[in-house]
GUSE-396624 format. One record per residue (C-alpha): residue in three letters; chain; x, y, z. Coordinates in steps of 0.2 Angstrom, whole numbers, plus 5000, padded with zeros to 4 digits. Layout:
BEGIN
(ALA,A,(X,Y,Z))
...
REM end
This chain:
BEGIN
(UNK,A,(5268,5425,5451))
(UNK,A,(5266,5418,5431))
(UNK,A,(5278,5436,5427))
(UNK,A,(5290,5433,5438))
(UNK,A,(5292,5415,5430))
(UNK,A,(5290,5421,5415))
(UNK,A,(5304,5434,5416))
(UNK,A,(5314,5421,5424))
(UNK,A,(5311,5408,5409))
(UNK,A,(5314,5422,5396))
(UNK,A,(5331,5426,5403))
(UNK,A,(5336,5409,5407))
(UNK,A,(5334,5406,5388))
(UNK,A,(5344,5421,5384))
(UNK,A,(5358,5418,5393))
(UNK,A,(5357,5400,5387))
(UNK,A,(5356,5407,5372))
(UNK,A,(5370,5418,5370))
(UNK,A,(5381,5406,5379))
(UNK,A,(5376,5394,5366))
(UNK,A,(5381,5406,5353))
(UNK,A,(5399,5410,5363))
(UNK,A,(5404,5392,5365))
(UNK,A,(5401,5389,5347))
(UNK,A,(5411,5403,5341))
(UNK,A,(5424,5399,5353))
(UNK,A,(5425,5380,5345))
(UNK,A,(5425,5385,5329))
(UNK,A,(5439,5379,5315))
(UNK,A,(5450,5394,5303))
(UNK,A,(5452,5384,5286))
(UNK,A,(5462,5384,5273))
(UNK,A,(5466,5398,5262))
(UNK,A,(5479,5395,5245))
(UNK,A,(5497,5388,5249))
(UNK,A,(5499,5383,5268))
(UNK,A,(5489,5400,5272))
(UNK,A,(5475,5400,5284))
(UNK,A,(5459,5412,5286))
(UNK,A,(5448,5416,5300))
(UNK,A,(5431,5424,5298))
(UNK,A,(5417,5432,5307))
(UNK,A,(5407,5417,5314))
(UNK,A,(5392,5414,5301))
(UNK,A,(5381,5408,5318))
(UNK,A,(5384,5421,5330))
(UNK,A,(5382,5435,5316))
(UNK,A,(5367,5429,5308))
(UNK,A,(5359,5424,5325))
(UNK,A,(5362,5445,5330))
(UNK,A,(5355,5450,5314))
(UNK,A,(5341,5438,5316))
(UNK,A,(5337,5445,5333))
(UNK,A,(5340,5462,5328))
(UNK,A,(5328,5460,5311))
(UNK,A,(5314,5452,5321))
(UNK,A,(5315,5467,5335))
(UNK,A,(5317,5480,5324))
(UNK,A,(5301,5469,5314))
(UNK,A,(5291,5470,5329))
(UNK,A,(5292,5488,5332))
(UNK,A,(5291,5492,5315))
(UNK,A,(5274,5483,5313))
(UNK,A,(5270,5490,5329))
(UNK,A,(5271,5508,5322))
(UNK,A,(5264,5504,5308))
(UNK,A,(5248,5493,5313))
(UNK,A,(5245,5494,5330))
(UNK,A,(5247,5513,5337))
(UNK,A,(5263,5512,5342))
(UNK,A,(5269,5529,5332))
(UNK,A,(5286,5536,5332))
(UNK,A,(5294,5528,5349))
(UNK,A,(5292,5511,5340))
(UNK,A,(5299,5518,5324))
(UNK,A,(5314,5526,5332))
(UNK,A,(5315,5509,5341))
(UNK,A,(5313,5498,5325))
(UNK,A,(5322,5508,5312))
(UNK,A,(5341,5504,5323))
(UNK,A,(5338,5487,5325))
(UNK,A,(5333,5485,5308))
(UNK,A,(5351,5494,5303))
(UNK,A,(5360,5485,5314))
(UNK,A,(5355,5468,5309))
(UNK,A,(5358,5472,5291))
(UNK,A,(5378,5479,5297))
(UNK,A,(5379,5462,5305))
(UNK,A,(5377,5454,5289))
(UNK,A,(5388,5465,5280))
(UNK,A,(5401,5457,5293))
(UNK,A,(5401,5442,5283))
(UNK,A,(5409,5450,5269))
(UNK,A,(5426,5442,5264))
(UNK,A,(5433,5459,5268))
(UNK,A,(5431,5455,5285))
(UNK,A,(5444,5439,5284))
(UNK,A,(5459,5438,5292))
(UNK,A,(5471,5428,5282))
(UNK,A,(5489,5422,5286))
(UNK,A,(5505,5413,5282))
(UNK,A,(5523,5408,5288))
(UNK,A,(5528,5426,5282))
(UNK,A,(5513,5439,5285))
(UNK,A,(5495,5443,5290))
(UNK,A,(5482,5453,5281))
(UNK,A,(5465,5458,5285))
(UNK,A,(5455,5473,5292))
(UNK,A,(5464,5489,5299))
(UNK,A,(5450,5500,5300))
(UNK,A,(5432,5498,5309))
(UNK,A,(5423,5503,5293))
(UNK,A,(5409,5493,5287))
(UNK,A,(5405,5485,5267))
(UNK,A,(5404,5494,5257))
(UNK,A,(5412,5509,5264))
(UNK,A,(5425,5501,5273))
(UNK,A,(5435,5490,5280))
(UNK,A,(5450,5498,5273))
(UNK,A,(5462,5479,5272))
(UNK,A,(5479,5481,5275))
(UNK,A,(5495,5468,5276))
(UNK,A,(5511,5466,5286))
(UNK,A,(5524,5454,5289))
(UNK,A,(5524,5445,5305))
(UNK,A,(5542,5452,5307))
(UNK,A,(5538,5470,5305))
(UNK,A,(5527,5468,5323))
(UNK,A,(5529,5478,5334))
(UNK,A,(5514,5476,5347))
(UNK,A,(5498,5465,5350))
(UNK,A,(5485,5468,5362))
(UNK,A,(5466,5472,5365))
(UNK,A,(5460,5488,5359))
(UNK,A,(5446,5500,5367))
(UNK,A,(5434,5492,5357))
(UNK,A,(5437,5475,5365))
(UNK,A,(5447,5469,5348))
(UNK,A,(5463,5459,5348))
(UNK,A,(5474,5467,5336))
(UNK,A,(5493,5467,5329))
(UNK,A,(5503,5482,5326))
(UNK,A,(5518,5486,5314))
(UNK,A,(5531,5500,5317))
(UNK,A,(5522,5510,5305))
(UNK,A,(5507,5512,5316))
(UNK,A,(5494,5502,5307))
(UNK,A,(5482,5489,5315))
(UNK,A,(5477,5475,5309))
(UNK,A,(5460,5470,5320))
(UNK,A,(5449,5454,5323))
(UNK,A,(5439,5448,5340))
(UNK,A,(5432,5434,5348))
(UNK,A,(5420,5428,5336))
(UNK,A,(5430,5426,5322))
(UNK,A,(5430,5408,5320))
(UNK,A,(5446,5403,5324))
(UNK,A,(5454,5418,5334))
(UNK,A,(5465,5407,5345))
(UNK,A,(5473,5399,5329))
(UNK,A,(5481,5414,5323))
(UNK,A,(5484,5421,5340))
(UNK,A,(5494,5405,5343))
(UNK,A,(5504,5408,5328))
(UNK,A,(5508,5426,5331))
(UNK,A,(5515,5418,5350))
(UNK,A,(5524,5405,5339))
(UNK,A,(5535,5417,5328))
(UNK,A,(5535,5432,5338))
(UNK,A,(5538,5424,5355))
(UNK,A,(5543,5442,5361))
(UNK,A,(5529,5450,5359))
(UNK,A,(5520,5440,5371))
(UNK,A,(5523,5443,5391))
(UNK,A,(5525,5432,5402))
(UNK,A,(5512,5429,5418))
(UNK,A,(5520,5429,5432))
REM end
């Protein structure tokens, strides 16, 4: 019976846990960026939580492998968590940043990460010609010429920019029935 409430402690805490982390990216601020520009970035909670969690699993296997038998299932456990965690912190790169004015938006328009990528784009708010949510579960604006610009839920600050986007390009923006 002491398993069973045990798993059901552990996963209540999880799921506090990354609520926790989802409300917090969701109440989070963009701020300011040069003359009457703003900026959103990849929440510095919710990223460093992941790669916390992902460098203490992958540390655990690792020294499992290492000390304690565990051979190459907990290495080839370990070793992508340890990656992992290390990409989320590459997330905090200003590369990452989405930034924005009156005029135009510039930010990522590729999924490559520091330092290979993202490859940063710009476009005028004028020149869009679809938002949306992409396969990868990314919100995203789209000129005429087919390039992306792309940012998510926890950038801190998401709502902001897709506010103004519904603000100056009213168009693009359907109404719910």
């Amino acid at each position: 019976m002491s398993g069973i409430l045990q798993s059901a402690v552990a996963a209540a805490l999880t799921a506090a846990a990354i609520g926790g982390l989802t409300w917090m990216a969701g109440r989070a601020r963009s701020h300011a960026a040069g003359q009457a520009g703003r900026r959103i970035s990849p929440n510095r909670g919710v990223m460093g939580a992941v790669a916390a969690g992902c460098f203490a699993l992958g540390g655990f296997a690792l020294y499992a492998a290492a000390f304690h038998g565990g051979g190459a299932p907990a290495l080839y456990v370990g070793l992508p968590f340890v990656a992992f965690g290390a990409l989320m912190l590459t997330s905090l790169s200003p590369r990452m940043d989405v930034i924005w004015d009156a005029e135009r938006m510039e930010g990522p328009a590729s999924y490559g990460m520091p330092p290979f990528g993202p490859r940063r784009a710009a476009m005028a708010f004028e020149d869009i010609v679809e938002v949306g949510v992409d396969a990868m579960g990314s919100l995203y604006a789209r000129d005429g010429a087919g390039q992306k610009l792309r940012w998510n839920q926890y950038y801190s600050g998401y709502h902001e920019l897709a506010d103004h986007i519904a603000l100056v390009r009213p168009d693009l923006i359907e109404a719910d029935g």
